[in-house]
C-alpha positions in Angstrom: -13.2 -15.9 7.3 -13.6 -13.8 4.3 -11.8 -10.7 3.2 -12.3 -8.1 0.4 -9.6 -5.0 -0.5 -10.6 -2.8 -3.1 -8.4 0.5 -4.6 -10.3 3.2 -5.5 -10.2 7.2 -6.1 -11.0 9.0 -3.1 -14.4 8.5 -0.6 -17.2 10.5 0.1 -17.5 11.3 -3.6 -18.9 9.5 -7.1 -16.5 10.8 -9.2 -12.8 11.6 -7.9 -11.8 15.1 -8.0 -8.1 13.5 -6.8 -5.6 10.8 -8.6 -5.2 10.1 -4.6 -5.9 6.4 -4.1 -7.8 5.2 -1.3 -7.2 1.5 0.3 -11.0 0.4 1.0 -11.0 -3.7 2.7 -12.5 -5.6 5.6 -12.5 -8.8 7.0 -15.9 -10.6 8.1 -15.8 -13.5 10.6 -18.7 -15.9 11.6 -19.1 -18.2 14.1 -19.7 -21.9 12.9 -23.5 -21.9 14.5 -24.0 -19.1 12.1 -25.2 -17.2 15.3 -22.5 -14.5 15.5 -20.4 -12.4 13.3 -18.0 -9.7 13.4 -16.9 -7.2 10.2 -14.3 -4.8 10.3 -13.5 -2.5 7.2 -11.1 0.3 6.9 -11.1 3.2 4.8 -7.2 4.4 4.4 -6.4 7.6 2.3 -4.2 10.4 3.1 -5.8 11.4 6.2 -5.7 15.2 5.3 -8.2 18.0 4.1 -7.1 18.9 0.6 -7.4 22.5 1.0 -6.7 23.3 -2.4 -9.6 20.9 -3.7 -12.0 21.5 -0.7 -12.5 18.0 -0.4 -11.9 15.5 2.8 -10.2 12.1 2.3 -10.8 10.9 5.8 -8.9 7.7 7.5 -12.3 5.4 8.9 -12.3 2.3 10.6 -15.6 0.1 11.3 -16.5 -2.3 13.2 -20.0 -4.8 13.5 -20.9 -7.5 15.2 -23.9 -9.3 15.6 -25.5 -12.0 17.6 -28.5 -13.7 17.0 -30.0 -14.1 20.7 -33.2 -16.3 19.2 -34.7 -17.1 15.6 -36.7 -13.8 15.7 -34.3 -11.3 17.8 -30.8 -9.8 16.7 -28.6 -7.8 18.8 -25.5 -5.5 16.4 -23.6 -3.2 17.9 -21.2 -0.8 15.3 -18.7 1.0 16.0 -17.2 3.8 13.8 -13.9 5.8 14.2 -12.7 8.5 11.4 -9.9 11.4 11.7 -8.7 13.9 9.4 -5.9 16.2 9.4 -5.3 19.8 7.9 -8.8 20.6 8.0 -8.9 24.7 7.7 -9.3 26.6 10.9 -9.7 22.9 12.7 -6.4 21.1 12.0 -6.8 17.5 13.1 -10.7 16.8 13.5 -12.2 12.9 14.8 -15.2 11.7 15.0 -16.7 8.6 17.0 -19.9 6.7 16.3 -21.7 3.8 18.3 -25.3 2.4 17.7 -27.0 -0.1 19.0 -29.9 -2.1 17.1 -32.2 -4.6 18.8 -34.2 -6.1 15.6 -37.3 -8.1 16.3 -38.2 -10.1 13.1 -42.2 -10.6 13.7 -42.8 -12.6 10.4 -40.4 -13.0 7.6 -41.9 -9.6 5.8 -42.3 -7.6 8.8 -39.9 -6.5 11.7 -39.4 -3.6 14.1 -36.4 -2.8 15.3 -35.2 -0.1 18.6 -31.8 1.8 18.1 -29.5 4.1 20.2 -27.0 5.6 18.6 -24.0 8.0 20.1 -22.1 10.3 17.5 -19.4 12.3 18.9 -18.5 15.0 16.6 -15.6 16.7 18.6 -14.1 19.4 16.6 -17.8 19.6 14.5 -15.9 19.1 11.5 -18.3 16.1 10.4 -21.6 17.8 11.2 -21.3 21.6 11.6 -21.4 21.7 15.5 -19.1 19.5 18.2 -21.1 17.7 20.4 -22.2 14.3 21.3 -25.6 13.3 19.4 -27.6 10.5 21.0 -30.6 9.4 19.1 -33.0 6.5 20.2 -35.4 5.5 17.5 -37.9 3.0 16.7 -38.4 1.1 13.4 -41.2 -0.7 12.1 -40.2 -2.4 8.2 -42.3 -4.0 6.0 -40.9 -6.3 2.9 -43.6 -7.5 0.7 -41.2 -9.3 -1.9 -37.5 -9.3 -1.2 -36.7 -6.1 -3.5 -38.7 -3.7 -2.4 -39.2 -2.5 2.1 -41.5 0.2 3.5 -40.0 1.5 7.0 -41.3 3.9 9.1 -39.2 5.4 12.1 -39.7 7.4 15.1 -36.5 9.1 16.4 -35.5 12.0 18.7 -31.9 13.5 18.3 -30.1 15.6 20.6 -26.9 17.3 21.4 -25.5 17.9 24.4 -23.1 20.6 24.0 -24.3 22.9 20.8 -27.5 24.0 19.6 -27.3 22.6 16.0 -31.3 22.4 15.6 -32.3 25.9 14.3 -30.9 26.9 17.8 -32.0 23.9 19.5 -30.4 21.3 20.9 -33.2 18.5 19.9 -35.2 17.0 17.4 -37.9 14.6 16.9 -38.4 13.1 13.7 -40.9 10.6 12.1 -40.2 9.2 8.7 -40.9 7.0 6.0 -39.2 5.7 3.6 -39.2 3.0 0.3 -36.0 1.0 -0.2 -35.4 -0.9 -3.4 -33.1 -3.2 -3.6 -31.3 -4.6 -7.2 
């Protein structure tokens, strides 16, 4: 079992607008087959909307596990909870998140990958509009050396109680995207 706990100035920001400091740690478990894991990390601030700043410090709690069903398929689930308090014209506002990956690892450089995800943003404090989002997706990635992945996704979101689309309630979306890792 590891653990990290880190201190820093605030979240959801790069430079720290407060002298407010935030408790960031988790805990990471694996089983001794290597074949399952579990990692929970907290976020701990104030839990309040600094009005005066216009800026969120957020309480967020985290959790992933994964299981690895066979050499070339990986089930994680991760689950996400966040609240804040004194938010203007909301007062306390949460937030719930679950997705779901199936990865399928074809070769070492290549894998594809389905996702369902459920984001329940109940006071739309997070997003703009309350609502539960659910968004399947599929994933094709390609790693041609282990610093640099091309990934291309297919995903359709939608809410099911506002219309946060330009007035719609859903969205399809294909992307790409370059990840470089240092």
């Amino acid at each position: 079992m590891r653990s990290i706990f880190r201190q820093s100035l605030g979240n959801d920001n790069f430079i720290s607008i407060t002298d407010n400091p935030t408790f960031i740690g988790n805990i990471k478990w694996v089983s001794p087959d290597q074949r399952n894991s579990l990692h929970f990390s907290i976020i701990a601030d104030r839990g309040r909307f600094d009005q005066q700043q216009n800026f969120h410090d957020p309480e967020v709690f985290d959790l992933v596990a994964t299981h690895k069903i066979s050499s070339s398929l990986v089930y994680t689930f991760n689950g996400l909870y966040g609240f804040t308090n004194n938010v203007p014209n909301i007062g306390a506002a949460n937030w719930l998140g679950i997705v779901n990956y199936l990865t399928y690892n074809v070769t070492e450089q290549f894998n594809t990958a389905g996702r369902l995800e459920f984001f329940d943003d109940f006071q739309g404090q997070r997003t703009g509009f309350a609502g539960l989002y659910i968004a399947p997706a599929v994933v094709a990635a390609y790693r041609p050396v282990k610093w640099l992945q091309f990934r291309q996704e297919i995903r359709y979101d939608d809410n099911t109680q506002s219309a946060p689309f330009e007035g719609k309630h859903g969205l399809f979306t294909a992307t790409s995207d370059v990840i470089v890792r240092w």
